[in-house]
C-alpha positions in Angstrom: -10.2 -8.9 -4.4 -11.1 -7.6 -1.8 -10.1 -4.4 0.3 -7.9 -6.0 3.2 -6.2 -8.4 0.4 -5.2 -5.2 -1.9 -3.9 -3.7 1.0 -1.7 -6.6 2.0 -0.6 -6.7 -1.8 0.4 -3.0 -2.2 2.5 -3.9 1.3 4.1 -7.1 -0.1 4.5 -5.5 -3.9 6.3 -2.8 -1.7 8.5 -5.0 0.4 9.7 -6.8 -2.4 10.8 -3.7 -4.3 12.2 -2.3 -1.6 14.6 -5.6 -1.7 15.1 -5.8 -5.2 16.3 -1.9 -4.8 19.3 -3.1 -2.0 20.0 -5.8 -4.9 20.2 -3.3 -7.7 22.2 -1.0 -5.4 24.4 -3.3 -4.1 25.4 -4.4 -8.0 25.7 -0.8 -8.7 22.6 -0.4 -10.7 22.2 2.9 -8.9 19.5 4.2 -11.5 17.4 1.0 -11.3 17.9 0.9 -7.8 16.3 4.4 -7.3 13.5 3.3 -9.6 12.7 0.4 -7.9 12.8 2.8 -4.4 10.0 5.0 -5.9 7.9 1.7 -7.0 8.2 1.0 -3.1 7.2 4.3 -2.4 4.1 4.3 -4.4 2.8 1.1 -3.5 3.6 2.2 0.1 1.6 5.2 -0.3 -1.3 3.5 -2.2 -1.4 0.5 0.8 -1.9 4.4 3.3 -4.5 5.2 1.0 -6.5 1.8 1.0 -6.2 1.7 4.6 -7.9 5.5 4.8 -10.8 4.5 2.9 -11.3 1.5 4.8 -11.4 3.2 7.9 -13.6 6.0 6.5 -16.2 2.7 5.3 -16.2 1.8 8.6 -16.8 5.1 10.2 -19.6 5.7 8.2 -21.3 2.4 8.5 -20.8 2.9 12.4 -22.1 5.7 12.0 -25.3 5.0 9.9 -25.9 1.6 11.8 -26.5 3.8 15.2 -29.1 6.5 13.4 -30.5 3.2 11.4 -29.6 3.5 7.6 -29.1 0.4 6.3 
């Protein structure tokens, strides 16, 4: 797997939980519901993270390809 595709798998992992909270909430399943919201939340915050290190990887490859490290 590679970086991009995890990323775009916490998102969708994210949205879908998200949904299934609105379901869980909507048949009063108030306590699954608010578990399902802090699934969201985590795979939300684990896609931010992914994204951080991918921009740091490209930073420091920009960065090495101008002073000419491989």
């Amino acid at each position: 797997m590679t970086l991009d595709e995890a990323i775009e798998h916490m998102e969708e992992v994210a949205d879908e939980k998200k949904k299934e909270a609105c379901n869980l909430y909507d048949a009063k399943n108030y306590e699954e519901s608010r578990e399902c919201i802090g699934c969201a939340e985590d795979h939300r915050q684990l896609a931010t993270w992914l994204k951080e290190l991918k921009d740091a990887r490209e930073t420091l490859h920009a960065m090495y390809g101008r002073i000419g490290y491989p």
